[in-house]
VOKELO-875873 format. One record per residue (C-alpha): residue in three letters; chain; residue number from 1; x, y, z. Coordinates in pm, 1 decimal, decimal comma, padded with zeros to 6 digits. Example, Ala and Ser with C-alpha at 12.3 -4.5 7.8 and 13.67 -1.06 7.14 Angstrom:
REM residues 2
ZAKOL code unit pos     east    north       up
ZAKOL  ALA    A   1  01230,0 -00450,0  00780,0
ZAKOL  SER    A   2  01367,0 -00106,0  00714,0
//
This chain:
REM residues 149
ZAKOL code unit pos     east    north       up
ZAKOL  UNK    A   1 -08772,8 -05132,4  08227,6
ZAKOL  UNK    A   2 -09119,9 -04981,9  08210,6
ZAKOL  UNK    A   3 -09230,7 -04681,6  08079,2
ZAKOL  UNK    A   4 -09345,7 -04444,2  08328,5
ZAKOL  UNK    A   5 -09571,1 -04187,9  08172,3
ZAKOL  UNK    A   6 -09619,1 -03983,4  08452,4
ZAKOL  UNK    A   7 -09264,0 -03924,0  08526,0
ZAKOL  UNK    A   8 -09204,1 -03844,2  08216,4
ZAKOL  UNK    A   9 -09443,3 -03604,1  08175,1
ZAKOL  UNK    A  10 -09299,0 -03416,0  08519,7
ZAKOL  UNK    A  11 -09152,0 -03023,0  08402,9
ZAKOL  UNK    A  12 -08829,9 -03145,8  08596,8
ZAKOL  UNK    A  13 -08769,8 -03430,8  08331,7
ZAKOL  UNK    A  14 -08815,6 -03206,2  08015,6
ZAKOL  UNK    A  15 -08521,3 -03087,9  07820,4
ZAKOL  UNK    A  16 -08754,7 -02811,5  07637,6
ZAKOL  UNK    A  17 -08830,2 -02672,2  07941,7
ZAKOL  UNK    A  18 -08477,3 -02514,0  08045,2
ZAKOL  UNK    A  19 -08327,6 -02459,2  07709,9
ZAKOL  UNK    A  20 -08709,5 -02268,3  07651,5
ZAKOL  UNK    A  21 -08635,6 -02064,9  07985,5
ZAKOL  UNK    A  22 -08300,2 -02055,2  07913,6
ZAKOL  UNK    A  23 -08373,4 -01882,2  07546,1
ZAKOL  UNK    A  24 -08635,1 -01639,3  07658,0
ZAKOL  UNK    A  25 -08424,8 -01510,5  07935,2
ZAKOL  UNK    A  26 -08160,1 -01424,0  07712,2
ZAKOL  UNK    A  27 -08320,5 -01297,2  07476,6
ZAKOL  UNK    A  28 -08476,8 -01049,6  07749,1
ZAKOL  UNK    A  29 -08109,5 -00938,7  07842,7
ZAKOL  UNK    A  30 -08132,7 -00776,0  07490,0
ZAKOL  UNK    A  31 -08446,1 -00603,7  07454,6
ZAKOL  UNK    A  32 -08310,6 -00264,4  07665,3
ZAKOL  UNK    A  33 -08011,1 -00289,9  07469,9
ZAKOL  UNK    A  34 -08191,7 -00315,8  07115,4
ZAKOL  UNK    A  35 -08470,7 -00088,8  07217,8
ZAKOL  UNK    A  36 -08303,5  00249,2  07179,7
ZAKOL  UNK    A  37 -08172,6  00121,1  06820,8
ZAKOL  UNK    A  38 -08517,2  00061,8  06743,7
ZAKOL  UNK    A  39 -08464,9 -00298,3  06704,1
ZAKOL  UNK    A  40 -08622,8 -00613,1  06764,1
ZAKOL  UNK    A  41 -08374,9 -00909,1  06885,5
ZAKOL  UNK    A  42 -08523,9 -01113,8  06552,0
ZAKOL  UNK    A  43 -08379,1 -00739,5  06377,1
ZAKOL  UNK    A  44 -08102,4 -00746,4  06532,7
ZAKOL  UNK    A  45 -08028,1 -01168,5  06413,8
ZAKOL  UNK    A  46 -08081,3 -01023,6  06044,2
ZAKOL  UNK    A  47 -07804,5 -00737,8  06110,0
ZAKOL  UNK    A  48 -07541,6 -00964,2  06242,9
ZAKOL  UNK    A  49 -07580,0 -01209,0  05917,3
ZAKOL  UNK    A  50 -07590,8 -00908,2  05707,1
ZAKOL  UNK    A  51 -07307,9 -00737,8  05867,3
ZAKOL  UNK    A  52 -07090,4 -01063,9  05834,7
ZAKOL  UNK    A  53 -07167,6 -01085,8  05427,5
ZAKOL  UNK    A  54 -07388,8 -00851,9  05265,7
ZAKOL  UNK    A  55 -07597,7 -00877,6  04958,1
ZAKOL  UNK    A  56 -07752,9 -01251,2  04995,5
ZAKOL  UNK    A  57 -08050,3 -01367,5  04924,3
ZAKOL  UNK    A  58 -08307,4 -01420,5  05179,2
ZAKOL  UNK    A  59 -08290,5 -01807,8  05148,2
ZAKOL  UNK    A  60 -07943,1 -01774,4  05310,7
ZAKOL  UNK    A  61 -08063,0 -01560,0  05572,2
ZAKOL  UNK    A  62 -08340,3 -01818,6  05660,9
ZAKOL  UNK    A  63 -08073,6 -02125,6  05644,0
ZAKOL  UNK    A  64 -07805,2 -01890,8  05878,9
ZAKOL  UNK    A  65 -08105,6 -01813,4  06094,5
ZAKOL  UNK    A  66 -08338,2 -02109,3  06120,3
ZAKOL  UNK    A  67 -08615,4 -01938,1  06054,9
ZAKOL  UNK    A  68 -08870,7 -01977,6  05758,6
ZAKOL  UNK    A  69 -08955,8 -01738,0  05487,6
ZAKOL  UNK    A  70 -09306,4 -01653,9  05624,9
ZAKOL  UNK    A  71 -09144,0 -01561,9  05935,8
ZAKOL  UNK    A  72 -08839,5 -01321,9  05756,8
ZAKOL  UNK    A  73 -09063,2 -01144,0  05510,5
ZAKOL  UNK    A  74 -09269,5 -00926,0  05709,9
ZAKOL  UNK    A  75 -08925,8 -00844,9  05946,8
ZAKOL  UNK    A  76 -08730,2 -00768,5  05605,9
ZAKOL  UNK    A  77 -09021,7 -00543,3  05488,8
ZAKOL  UNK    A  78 -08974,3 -00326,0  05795,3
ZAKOL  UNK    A  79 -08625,6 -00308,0  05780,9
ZAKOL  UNK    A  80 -08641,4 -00208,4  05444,1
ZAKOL  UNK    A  81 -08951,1  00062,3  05516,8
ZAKOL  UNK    A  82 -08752,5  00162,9  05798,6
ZAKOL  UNK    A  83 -08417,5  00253,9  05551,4
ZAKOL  UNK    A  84 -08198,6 -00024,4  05648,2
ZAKOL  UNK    A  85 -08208,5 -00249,0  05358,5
ZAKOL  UNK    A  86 -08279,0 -00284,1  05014,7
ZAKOL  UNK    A  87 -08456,1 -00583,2  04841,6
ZAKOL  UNK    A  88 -08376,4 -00634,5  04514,9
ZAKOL  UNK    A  89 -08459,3 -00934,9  04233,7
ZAKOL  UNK    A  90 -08112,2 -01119,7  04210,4
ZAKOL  UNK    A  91 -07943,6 -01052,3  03822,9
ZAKOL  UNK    A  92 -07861,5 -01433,3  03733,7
ZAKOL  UNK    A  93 -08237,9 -01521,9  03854,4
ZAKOL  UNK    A  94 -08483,2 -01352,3  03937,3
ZAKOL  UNK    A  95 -08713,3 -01580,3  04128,4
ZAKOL  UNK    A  96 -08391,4 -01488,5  04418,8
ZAKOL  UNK    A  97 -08466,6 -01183,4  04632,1
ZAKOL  UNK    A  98 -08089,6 -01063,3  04763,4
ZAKOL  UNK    A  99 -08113,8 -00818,4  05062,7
ZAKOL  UNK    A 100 -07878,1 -00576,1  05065,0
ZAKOL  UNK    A 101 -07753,4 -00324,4  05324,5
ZAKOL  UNK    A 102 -07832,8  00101,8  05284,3
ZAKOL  UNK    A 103 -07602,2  00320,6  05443,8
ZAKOL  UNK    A 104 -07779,1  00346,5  05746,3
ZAKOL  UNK    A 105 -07812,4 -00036,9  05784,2
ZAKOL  UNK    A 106 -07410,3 -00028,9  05749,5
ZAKOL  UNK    A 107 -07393,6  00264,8  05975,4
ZAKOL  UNK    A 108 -07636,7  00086,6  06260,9
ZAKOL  UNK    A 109 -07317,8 -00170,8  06282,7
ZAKOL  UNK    A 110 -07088,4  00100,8  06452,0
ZAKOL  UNK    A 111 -07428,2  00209,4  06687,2
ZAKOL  UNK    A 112 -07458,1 -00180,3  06759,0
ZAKOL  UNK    A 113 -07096,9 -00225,8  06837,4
ZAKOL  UNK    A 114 -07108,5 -00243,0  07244,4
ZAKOL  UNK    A 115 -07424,0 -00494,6  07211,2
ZAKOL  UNK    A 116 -07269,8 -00840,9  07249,1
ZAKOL  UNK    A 117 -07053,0 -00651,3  07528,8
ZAKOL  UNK    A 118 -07326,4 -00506,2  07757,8
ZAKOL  UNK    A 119 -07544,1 -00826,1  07733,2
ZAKOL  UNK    A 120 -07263,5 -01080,6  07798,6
ZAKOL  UNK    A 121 -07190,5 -00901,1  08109,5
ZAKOL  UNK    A 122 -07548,1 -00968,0  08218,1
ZAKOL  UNK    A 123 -07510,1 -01332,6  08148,2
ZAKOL  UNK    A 124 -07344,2 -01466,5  08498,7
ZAKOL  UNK    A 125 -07159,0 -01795,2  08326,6
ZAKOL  UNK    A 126 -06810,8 -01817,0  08346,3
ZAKOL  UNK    A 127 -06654,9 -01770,7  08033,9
ZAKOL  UNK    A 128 -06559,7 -02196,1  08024,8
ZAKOL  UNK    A 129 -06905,9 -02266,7  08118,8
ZAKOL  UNK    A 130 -07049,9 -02040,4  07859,1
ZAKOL  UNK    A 131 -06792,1 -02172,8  07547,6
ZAKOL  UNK    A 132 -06911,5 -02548,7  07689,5
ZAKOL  UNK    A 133 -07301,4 -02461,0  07675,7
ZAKOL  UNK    A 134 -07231,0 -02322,3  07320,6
ZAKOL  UNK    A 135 -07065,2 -02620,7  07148,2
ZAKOL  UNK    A 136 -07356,1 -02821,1  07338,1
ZAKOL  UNK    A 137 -07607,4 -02607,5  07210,9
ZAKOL  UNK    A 138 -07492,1 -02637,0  06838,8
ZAKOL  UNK    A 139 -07459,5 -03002,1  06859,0
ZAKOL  UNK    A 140 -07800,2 -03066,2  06954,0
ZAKOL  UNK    A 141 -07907,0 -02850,9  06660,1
ZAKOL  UNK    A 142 -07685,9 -03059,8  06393,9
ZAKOL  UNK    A 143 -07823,4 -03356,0  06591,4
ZAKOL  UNK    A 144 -08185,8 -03205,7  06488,3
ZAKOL  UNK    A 145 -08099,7 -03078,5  06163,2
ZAKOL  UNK    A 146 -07946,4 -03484,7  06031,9
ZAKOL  UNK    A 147 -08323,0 -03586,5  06168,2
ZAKOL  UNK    A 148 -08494,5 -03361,7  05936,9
ZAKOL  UNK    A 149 -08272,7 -03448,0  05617,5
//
């Protein structure tokens, strides 16, 4: 079979395209929610991991959140100038920054708490649907992840 460039390059036959509308859209669904918290939905990423285990080092936080350290820095420098978390050089090496949680950052969990609630009720996917597009979703980022390695 021959390669047909032009089909291929049609929006209908690109996977980025949907997942990339997909992502945006539902990341919109959170920016009312976030907004009176005063956080951004990349904030709001660093909480959750936080919540779940405080006191790692940012490394960890870049692995559980795919992101890079040029991209977490400046967004952990806010949070901390903002009084939500504390940065501190890690005691068995100190080349490790470990981000740790203030009160308020611990407190901001309980203002959070209806979050996941009032944006999954703006997501119209039955709840089947929505488990099946998760597990899809994560195996096409292991898929991408065994590429890189």
């Amino acid at each position: 079979m021959d390669y047909d460039y032009k089909e291929a390059m049609k929006l209908d036959n690109q996977i980025c395209f949907p997942l990339y509308a997909a992502a945006r859209q539902v990341v919109n669904l959170y920016t009312p929610v976030l907004k009176p918290l005063g956080l951004t939905y990349t904030q709001y990423l660093v909480f959750l991991v936080l919540w779940e285990k405080d006191g790692i080092p940012v490394g960890e936080i870049c692995e559980r959140l795919m992101l890079d350290n040029g991209t977490l820095s400046p967004l952990l420098k806010k949070m901390q100038t903002a009084g939500f978390v504390e940065k501190k050089r890690s005691e068995k090496d100190d080349r490790v920054v470990v981000i740790t949680l203030t009160k308020e950052g611990r407190e901001l969990q309980e203002k959070a708490k209806d979050v996941p609630l009032r944006v999954i009720s703006c997501v119209d996917l039955p709840k089947e649907k929505a488990h099946q597009l998760y597990a899809l979703l994560h195996e096409l980022l292991d898929a991408q992840k065994k590429q890189e390695v």
